[in-house]
N, C-alpha and C positions, 0 to 999 in steps of 0.2 A: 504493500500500500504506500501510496503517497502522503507526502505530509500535509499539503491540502486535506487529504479525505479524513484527517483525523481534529480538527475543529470544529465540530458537530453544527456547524453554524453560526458560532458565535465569533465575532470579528478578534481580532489582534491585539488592539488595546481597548478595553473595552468603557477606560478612565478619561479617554483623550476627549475632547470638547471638541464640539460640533463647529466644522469649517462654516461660516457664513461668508455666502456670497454675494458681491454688490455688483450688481448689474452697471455696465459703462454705457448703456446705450439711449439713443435718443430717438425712439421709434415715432413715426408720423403720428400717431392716437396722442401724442404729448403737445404735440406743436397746436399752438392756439392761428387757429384760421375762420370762425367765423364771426362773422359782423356783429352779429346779436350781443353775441357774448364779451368783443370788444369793447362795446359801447359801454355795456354794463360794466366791463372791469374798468374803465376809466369815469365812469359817474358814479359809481359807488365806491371803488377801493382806497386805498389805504395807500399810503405814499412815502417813501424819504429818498434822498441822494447820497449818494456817496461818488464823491467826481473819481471818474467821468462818468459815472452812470445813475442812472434815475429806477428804482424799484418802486413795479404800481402791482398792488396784489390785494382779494379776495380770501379771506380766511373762511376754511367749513366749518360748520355749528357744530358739528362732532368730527375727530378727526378718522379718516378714511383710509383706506387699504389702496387706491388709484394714486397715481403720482399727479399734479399738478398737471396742467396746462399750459405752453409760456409760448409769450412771444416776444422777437426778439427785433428791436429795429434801431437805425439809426438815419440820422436826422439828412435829409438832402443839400437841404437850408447852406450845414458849415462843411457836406462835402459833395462835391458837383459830380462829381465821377463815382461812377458804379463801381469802378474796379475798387476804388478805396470802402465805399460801401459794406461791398460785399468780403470784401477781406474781415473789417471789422465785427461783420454781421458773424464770419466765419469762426472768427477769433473765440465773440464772446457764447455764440454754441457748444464751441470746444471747451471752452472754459468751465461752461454750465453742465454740460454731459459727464465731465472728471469729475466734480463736484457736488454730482446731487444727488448725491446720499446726504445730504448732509441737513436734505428737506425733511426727511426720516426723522421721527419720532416713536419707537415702540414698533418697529415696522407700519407705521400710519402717518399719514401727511396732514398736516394742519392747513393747507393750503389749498384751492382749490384752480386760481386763477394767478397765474404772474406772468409780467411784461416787465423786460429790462431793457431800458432806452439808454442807447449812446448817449451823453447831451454837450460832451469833451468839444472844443472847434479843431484839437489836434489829434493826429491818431499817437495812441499811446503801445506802450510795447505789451506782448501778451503776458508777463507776467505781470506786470500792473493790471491789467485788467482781469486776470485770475484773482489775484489776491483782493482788489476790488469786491468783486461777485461774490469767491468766498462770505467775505463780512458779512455782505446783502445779506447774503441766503442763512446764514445763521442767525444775523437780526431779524429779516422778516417772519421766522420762525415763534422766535419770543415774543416780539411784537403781538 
């Protein structure tokens, strides 16, 4: 017989704590895209800055097992070029996606709605803007 066939089933160490795993990903059910709910997150929510970026967000009455909703924009106004835009746009997803675990509460999110606006006139490096968002998202949390 092999040694395998002599553990009756029961694993190796059987003391060791359970791996938890945090998901990196930013799947379209997350991303905030309809109108309705725009409007609503910017007339009712909740608001502060931290330059360069501006947090606007919806807290839920109970907190929930769904991850948030976000939308992510920056301003045309202080940058004329797409390319610059979308870099930023790019930036601060990447930024958010490493980061958002950190909306987690008890495995449940307090949050229902968030939108993170550039409102910087310069582009800034991406670890500024991690460390940035960071703060955000563990303020808007307690908040």
């Amino acid at each position: 017989m092999l040694a395998a066939e002599h553990t009756n089933g029961m694993s190796a160490a059987p003391n060791r704590p359970q791996k938890v795993t945090i998901s990196y990903s930013f799947p379209k059910e997350e991303r905030l895209c309809s109108k309705k709910l725009i409007t609503e997150l910017f007339s009712k929510g909740s608001s502060f800055n931290l330059y360069p970026l501006r947090f606007v967000f919806i807290k839920n009455a109970q907190p929930v097992a769904a991850p948030p909703q976000v939308l992510v924009s920056v301003s045309k106004k202080y940058f004329k070029k797409a390319v610059d835009r979308n870099r930023l746009k790019r930036q601060m997803r990447e930024a958010y996606r490493l980061s958002r675990h950190l909306l987690q509460v008890n495995n449940q999110y307090p949050l229902q709605l968030l939108a993170i606006i550039y409102i910087g006139k310069e582009k800034s490096p991406f670890n500024l803007i991690q460390k940035k968002l960071n703060l955000g998202l563990e303020r808007s949390v307690i908040e």
